[in-house]
C-alpha positions, -999 to +999 in steps of 0.1 A: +255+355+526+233+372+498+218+402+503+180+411+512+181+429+478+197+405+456+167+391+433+156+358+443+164+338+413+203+348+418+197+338+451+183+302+443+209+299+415+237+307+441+223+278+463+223+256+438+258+260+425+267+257+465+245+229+468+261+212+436+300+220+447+288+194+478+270+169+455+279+144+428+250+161+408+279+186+393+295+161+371+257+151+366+248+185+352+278+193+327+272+156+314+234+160+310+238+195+295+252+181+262+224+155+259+198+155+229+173+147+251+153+168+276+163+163+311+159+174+344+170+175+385+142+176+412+145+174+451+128+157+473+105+183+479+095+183+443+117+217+432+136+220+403+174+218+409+188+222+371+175+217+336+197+208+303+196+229+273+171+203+250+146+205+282+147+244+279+144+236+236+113+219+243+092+240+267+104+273+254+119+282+292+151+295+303+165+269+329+178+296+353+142+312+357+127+279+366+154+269+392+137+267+429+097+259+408+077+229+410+056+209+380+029+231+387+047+261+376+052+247+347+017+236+335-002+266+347-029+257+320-029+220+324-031+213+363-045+175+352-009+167+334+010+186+367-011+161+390-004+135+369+038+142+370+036+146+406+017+117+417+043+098+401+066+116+418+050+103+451+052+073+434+088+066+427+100+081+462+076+056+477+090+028+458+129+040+451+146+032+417+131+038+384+102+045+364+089+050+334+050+066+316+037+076+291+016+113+288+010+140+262+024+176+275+024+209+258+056+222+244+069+252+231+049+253+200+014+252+222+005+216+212+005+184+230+033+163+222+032+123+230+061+114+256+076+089+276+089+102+308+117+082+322+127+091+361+153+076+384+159+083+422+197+093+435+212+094+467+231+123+485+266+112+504+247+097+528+230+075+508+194+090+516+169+098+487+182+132+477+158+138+444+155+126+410+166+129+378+141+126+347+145+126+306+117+132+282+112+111+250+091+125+223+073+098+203+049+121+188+060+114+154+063+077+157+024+075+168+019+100+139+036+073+116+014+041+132-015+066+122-002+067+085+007+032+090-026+022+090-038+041+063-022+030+039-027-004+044-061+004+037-051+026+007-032-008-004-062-029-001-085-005-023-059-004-051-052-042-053-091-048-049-096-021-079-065-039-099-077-055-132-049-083-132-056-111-108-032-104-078-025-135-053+002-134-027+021-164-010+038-173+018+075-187+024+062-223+018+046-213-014+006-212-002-020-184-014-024-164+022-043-136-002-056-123-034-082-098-052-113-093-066-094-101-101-081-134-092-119-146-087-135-133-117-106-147-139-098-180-125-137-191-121-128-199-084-137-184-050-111-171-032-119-189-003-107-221-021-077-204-031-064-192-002-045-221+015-039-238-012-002-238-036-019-216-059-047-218-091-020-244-109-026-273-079-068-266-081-066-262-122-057-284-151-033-266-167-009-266-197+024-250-211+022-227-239+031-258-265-001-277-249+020-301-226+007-306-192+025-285-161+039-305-136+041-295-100+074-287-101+072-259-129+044-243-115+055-203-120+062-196-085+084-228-080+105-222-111+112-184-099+122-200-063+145-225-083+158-198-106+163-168-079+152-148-108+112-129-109+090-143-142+074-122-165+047-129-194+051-169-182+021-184-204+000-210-190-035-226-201-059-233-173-090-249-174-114-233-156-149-253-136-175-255-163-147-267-192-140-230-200-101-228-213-086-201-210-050-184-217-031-166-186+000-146-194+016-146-153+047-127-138+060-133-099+084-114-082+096-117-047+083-099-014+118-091+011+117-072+038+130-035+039+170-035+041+170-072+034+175-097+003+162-127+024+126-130+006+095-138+029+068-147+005+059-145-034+032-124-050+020-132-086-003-115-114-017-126-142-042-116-173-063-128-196-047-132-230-076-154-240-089-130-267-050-120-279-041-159-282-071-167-306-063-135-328-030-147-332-038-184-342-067-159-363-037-141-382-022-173-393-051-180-415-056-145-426-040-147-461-056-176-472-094-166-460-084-130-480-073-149-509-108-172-508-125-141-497-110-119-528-127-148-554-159-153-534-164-118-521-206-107-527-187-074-538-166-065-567-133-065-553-106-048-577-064-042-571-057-004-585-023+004-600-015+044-595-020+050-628-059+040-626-051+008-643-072-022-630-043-050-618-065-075-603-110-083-600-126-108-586-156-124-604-182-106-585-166-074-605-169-088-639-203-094-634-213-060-622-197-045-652-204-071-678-171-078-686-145-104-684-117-106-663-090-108-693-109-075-705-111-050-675-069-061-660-056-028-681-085-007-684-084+027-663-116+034-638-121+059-662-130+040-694-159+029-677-172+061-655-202+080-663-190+108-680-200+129-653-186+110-624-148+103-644-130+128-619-154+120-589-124+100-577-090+120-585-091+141-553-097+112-529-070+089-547-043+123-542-050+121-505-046+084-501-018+084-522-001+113-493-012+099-469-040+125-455-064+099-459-065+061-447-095+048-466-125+071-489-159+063-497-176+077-525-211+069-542-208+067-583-220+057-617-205+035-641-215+017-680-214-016-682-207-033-710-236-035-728-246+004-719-266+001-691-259+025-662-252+009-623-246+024-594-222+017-565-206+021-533-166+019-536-142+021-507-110+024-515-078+021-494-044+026-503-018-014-498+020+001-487+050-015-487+073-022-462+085+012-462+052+031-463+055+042-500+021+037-519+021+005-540-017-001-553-052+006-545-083-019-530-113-007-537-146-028-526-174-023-548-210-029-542-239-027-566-264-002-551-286+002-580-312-009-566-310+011-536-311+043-558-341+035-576-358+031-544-347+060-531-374+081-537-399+058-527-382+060-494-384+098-486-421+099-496-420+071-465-403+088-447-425+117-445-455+095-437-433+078-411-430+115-395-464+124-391-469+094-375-434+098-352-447+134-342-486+127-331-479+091-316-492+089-277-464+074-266-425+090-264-404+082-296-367+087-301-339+078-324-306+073-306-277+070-323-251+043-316-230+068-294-262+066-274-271+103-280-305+116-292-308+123-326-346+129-328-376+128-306-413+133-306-437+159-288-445+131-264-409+120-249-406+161-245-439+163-220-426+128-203-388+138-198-400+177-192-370+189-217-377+211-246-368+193-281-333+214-286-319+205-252-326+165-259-312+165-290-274+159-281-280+141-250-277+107-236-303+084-218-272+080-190-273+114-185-311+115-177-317+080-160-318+080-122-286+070-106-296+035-097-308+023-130-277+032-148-269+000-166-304-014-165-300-018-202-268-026-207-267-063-209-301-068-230-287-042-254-260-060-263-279-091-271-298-071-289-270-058-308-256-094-310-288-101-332-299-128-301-329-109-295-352-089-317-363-063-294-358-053-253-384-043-234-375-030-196-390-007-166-368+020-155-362+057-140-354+091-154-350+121-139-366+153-154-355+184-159-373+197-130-355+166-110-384+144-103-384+108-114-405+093-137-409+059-145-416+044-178-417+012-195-390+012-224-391-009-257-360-007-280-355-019-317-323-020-338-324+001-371-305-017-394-288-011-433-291-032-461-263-053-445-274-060-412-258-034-396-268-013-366-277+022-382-295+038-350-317+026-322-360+032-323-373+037-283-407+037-271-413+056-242-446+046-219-449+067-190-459+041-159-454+062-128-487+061-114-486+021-115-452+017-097-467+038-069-495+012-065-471-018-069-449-002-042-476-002-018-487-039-024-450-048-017-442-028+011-454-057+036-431-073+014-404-052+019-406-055+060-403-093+059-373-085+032-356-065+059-356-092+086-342-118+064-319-093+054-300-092+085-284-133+083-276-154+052-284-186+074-318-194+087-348-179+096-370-186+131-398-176+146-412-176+183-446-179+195-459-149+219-447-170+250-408-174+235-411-212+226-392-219+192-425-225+166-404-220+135-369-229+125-358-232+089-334-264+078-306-242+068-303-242+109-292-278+107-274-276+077-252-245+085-242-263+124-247-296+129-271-293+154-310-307+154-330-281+142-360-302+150-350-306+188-358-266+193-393-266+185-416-256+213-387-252+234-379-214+249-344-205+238-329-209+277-341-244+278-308-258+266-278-244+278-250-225+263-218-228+270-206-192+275-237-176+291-247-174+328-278-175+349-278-136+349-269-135+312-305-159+307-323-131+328-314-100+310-320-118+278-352-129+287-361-093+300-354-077+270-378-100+253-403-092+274-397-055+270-409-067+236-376-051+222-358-058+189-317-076+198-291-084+174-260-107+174-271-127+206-242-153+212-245-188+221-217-216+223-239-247+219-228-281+227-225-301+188-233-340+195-214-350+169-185-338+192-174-301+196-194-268+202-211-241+178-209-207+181-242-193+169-252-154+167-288-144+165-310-114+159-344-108+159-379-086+162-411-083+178-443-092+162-475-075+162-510-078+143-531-050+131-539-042+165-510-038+185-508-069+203-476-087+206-475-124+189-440-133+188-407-128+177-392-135+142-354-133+130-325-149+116-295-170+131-261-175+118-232-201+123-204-177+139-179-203+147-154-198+122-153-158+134-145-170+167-122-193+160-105-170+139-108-143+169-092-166+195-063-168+166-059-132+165-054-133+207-029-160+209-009-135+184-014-108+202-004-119+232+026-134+217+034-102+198+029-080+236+053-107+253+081-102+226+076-064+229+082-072+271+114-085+262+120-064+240+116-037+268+136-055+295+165-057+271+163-020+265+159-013+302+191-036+310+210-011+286+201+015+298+207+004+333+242-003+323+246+032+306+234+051+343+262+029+361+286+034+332+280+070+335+274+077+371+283+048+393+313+036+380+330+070+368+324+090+403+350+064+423+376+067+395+373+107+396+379+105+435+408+080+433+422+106+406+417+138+421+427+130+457+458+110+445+467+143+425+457+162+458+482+140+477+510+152+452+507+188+457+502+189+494+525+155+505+549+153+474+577+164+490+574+140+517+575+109+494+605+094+485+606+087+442+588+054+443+561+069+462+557+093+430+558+070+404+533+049+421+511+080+426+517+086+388+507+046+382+476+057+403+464+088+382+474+072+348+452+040+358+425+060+368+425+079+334+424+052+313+397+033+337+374+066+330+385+060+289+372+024+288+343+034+307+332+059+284+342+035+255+320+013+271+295+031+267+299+050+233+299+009+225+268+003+246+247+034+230+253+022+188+225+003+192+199+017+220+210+057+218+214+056+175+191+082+158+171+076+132+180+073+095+176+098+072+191+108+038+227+118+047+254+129+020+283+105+034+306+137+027+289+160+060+297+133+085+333+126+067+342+162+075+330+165+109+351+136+116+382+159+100+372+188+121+369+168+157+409+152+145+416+183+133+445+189+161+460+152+156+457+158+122+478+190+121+506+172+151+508+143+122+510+169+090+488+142+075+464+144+043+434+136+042+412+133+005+383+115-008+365+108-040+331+119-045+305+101-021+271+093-025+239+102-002+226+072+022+201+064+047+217+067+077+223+079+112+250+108+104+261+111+140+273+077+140+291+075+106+312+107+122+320+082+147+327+057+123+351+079+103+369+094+132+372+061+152+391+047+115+411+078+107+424+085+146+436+046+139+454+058+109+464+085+121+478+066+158+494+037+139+513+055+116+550+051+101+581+072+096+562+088+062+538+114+062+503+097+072+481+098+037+445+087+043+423+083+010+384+077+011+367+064-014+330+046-029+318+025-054+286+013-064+285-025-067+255-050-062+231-027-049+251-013-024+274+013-015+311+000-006+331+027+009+370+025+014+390+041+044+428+034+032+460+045+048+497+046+045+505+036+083+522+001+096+495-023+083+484-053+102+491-091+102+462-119+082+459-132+108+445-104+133+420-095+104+388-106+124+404-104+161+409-064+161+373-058+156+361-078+192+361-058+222+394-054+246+415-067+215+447-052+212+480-058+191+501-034+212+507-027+247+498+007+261+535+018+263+532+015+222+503+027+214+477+042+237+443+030+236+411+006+248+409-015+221+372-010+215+371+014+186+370-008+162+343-028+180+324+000+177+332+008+141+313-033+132+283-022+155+279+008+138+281-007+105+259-040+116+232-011+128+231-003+094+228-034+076+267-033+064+297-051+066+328-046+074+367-060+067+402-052+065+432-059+039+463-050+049+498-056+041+524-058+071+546-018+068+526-003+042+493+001+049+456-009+059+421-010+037+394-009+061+364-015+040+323-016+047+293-016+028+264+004+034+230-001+016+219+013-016+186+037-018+169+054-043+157+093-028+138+119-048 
């Protein structure tokens, strides 16, 4: 009897321990106290009776304060989540047996953690409901990864959709199920088409490399099925709609599931090599259009020996100087310089010669033949051998005499061209071909609102309002391309003080002597004032714009009593359905499928609330056979004064989205019933886990412990087959209790298995060591291993798996001193570990028999055991996508050998 004094939790703790010495609960509580797993006791009046050490982990409580406390005690802050607990409470003693939810409670740390609370009701001697016994799944981080889940198969759609390679994926039959943005703009086709379909080689003509045709059966993704092996840079012609041939350079590789080889579809990409192929086929001509080009070149063209000698000219040459080709091969560049340009040259050759320098340019003077003095351009660039050394020079040599002579009638031009530039009303710039400003006038400085120095240096991108960006773009290229002679467009800049302006700009190529683009000339109007007016004349526009806006099908229009006055043919086109057969009709005239009496009504009342709708279903009956599903939107009408006059919108054919939809059900309600069974099976375990644990193992300790009771009290009574049958007794009993919990070890590989994780195969090798440390010591055996790699896996089980093979070796050993040896090797992908030992060995033909459950090759009175360790030993394996086999030979040893699979870890 305690005390008045002695505290009250001592006082509860002593009851319980009195309670439990009565109850099976004490084999309960030193079972459940070793558990990973939070779990807990109750009574029937809701108290709590004992708690395991992961339950006092998880909330942060000492069990022994709580003992005696209900759930509200231990949600003070949450009384919603302590209702919740116990009105499932009331729940399960109303309907006896087990139960299972799912809730978010706070922990330890302060936050909500996601659970699953799984509770079963127990009986007391008399079989009456006594209390319950609950444990508490965390799944906090497995909804955390669905979250992630999903995002990055949206992060997986934006990068394929950004890709520049055409991307299509197929299925296990070898049909297109998706594809990118890529695959559209390069194969000419709509995806749509695509998808479906056994890729762009069944909707395309298309060709080998060597021009032949490509037969079905060597289409890319067929030949890497046949092969086994993923293609890479296969080349393929395709002719694309329009006649537009073009050259695809296409790899595949297979898509297998994680911890797999079996392959469940096929993805392929492919580029353009369009460009790369005609340059090649370019490069094959090359010498002979340089050797045609050398004679016929418009510029003297001359080979330079490094000694200044000429080696080789071209005619074009000979007549810029006035000599003949026999004549200059020999001369030096010299002999015919101006005598103040004869060293112009010997710098620029020194660099080209090391190498500083890939090509010069240089303007000079030379005498012709008869004395006259000529001017030209030369470029020169220095020919290397194989090796890099220096062998000659080519210089290109154009006659710009004239050009000099006009050169100061040019800058006296030029200076009336700048008066002009500077007091023109309109803005003028010269932009250079890097786009940047390189001079502007008075007027683009009041229109743009920058002072001269900060244009100059700038870009029109960097000025132009956001959404005319590229406005330019594509005329300036034909521009460029010579296909126009000048662009004229209408766009926005934004000024320094960040207002827009717009202006009308006109553009003209600057070009040399040679047709090439030196700089742009811009004209800058300013037109701001005029866009405002045209915005207002088409902002009536713009309403009717946004109605249309909302469908891509057809357009109606009802009459201010709801009769159809307006439908556009794209209505019959789009569905099937008379278009005609609607006029003057009110929409509710004709039935729809899906809709009510009361769904009629509130449609009708909203229209007479004159209020705007959107997507307003209809299933109509098709008489061609079949229904249409058709969406609508719409909105009111009124004139200048007020008054309502109708409605107007658009309609659209939405039968494909429901179709689709009702697709998406049926899986989902296939994928919710496999995830039922799925559940039942995992209930069925763990159904046969609480009896393993509980039911079975309570009748064997009684049988055990009152047979052993017997003995010490009665034994001198019984005669000595008495005692040998009370030995049978107690022996059975034990090894009952070992195949039970066997049982179970076998039972929990697969439902109680944590989950993988990077585990150096060494840690779990020498736990195993430790927990046979004492068997190891009784043997004098040696145990070593070679170095072992890291692997995903559950380490708890490979301890199992180690210890279950080395107690083997270690049971069935010989007369010699038990040697066990571990070992790895990294073939095909995948780790195969070795357990080898020195002990009795085992027969061929018990190779596959020792690893089924109950299979044993001795009797008990040899060599003790259940004969389901090595049963678990292939579930543990299986569990982790292995496999696992023995070689033996009979009195010297065993091999037991399984493969784990190979990963790659940072």
């Amino acid at each position: 009897m305690a005390s008045p004094a002695m505290p009250k939790a001592r006082q509860l703790q002593r009851a319980r321990r009195e309670e439990q010495a009565a109850s099976p609960l004490d084999a309960a509580f030193k079972l459940v106290d070793s558990l990973a797993v939070p779990v807990f006791f109750k009574s029937r009046d809701g108290r709590y009776l004992g708690v395991n050490r992961a339950w006092e982990e998880f909330f942060g409580i000492r069990g022994e304060a709580f003992i005696g406390k209900q759930v509200a005690d231990l949600y003070p802050k949450d009384p919603a989540i302590a209702e919740k607990h116990a009105a499932m409470d009331r729940e399960l003693y109303a309907h006896p047996g087990r139960q299972s939810y799912e809730i978010a409670v706070r922990a330890r740390d302060g936050r909500l953690h996601d659970t699953i609370y799984y509770k079963a009701t127990y009986t007391d001697a008399r079989g009456e409901i006594a209390g319950l016994i609950g444990a508490i799944i965390d799944i906090t981080a497995r909804t955390s990864a669905e979250a992630a889940l999903r995002e990055n198969e949206e992060r997986w759609r934006a990068i394929v959709n950004s890709a520049n390679e055409g991307i299509l994926v197929y299925d296990r039959e070898l049909n297109v199920v998706a594809g990118n943005q890529a695959a559209e703009r390069i194969l000419g086709l709509p995806l749509a088409e695509v998808i479906g379909a056994a890729g762009f080689t069944a909707l395309l003509p298309c060709v080998h490399a060597d021009g032949t045709p490509v037969a079905s059966s060597e289409r890319p993704t067929r030949l890497m099925v046949k092969s086994g092996k993923p293609l890479s840079g296969h080349i393929i012609g395709i002719k694309r709609p329009g006649g537009v041939h073009t050259w695809l350079s296409v790899n595949t590789g297979f898509l297998r599931q994680p911890d797999s080889n079996d392959w469940y579809g096929v993805v392929s990409t492919f580029t353009d090599i369009t460009a790369q192929r005609n340059a090649e086929s370019a490069l094959r001509g090359s010498e002979e259009r340089y050797r045609r080009t050398f004679e016929l070149a418009g510029s003297g063209l001359a080979h330079v020996g490094l000694d200044g000698r000429f080696l080789r000219v071209n005619r074009r040459l000979c007549e810029f100087l006035g000599y003949s080709e026999s004549e200059l091969v020999g001369m030096t560049v010299k002999d015919l310089s101006h005598p103040d340009d004869r060293d112009a040259v010997d710098g620029r050759r020194d660099k080209l010669i090391s190498g500083e320098a890939d090509s010069v340019r240089l303007e000079k003077r030379y005498l012709r033949k008869d004395g006259t003095l000529v001017w030209a351009n030369i470029a020169i660039a220095m020919e290397r051998d194989a090796a890099g050394q220096p062998m000659y020079a080519i210089s290109v040599i154009d006659d710009i005499t004239a050009r000099k002579q006009t050169d100061a009638a040019l800058r006296e031009s030029e200076e009336r061209y700048r008066r002009t530039f500077e007091l023109a009303g309109s803005g003028v710039a010269h932009i250079g071909l890097d786009r940047k400003f390189i001079r502007v006038n008075r007027r683009l400085c009041e229109i743009l609102g920058y002072p001269e120095h900060e244009l100059i240096g700038m870009t029109g991108r960097e000025i132009s309002h956001p959404e005319d960006l590229d406005v330019i773009n594509k005329e300036r290229k034909k521009l460029y391309d010579g296909e126009i002679e000048h662009v004229r467009v209408e766009k926005r800049y934004v000024r320094k003080d960040r207002s827009s302006v717009w202006v009308a700009f006109s553009m003209v190529v600057e070009r040399d002597d040679a047709g090439r683009p030196l700089y742009e000339i811009a004209i800058f109007d300013e037109i701001t004032e005029r866009k405002r007016a045209e915005a207002a004349v088409l902002e009536s526009e713009e309403r009717f714009r946004s109605l249309t806006q909302l469908s891509s099908d057809w357009y109606w229009e009802q009459d201010a009593e709801f009769g159809l006055k307006f439908m556009s043919r794209r209505m019959g086109e789009r569905t099937g359905l008379d278009a005609a057969a609607y006029i003057g009709r009110k929409r509710w005239d004709q039935p729809a499928l899906n809709l009510t009496d009361e769904d009629w009504a509130a449609h009708r009342a909203q229209l007479e609330r004159h209020e705007p709708f959107r997507d307003f279903e209809m299933e109509r009956q098709n008489p061609a056979g079949g229904t249409r599903w058709i969406s609508v939107s719409g909105e009111p009408i009124f004139d200048a004064r007020g008054r309502f006059t109708g409605y107007r919108g658009v309609g659209s054919d939405i039968t494909a989205r429901k179709q689709a939809e009702a697709d998406l059900k049926r899986a989902h309600d296939d994928l919710a019933k496999k995830a039922g069974e799925l559940e039942r099976s995992n209930a069925e375990l763990e159904r046969f886990a609480y009896v393993a644990s509980h039911d079975l193992q309570e009748p064997l300790r009684m049988v055990s412990s009152y047979t052993q009771l017997l003995g010490k009290r009665y034994g001198e009574r019984f005669e000595g087959d008495a005692k040998e049958f009370m030995h049978y007794i107690v022996d059975g009993a034990a090894r009952m209790k070992q195949l039970i919990e066997d049982l179970l070890a076998y039972s929990r590989v697969g439902t109680k298995g944590k989950e993988f994780k990077p585990v150096p195969v060494e840690a779990p090798l020498r736990k195993a060591i430790t927990n046979l440390h004492a068997a190891i010591d009784e043997a004098s055996a040696a145990v070593t291993w070679d170095p072992l790699p890291t692997v995903d896996a559950d380490e708890v089980q490979l301890a199992q798996l180690f210890q279950n093979l080395m107690g083997n070796a270690l049971k069935f050993r010989g007369a010699a001193v038990p040697r066990i040896h571990v070992s790895a090797a990294d073939q095909d992908g995948e780790w195969h570990l070795t357990v080898a030992d020195n002990g009795i060995g085992i027969e061929p033909q018990y190779y596959e028999r020792i690893f089924m459950l109950f299979q044993r090759l001795h009797t008990m009175g040899e060599y003790p055991g259940t004969g389901i360790g090595l049963a678990i030993c292939k579930k543990v394996v299986e569990r982790h996508g292995g496999r696992i086999w023995v070689a033996s030979t009979l009195g010297e040893g065993s091999q037991f050998h399984f493969t784990l699979p190979k990963r790659d870890f940072p």
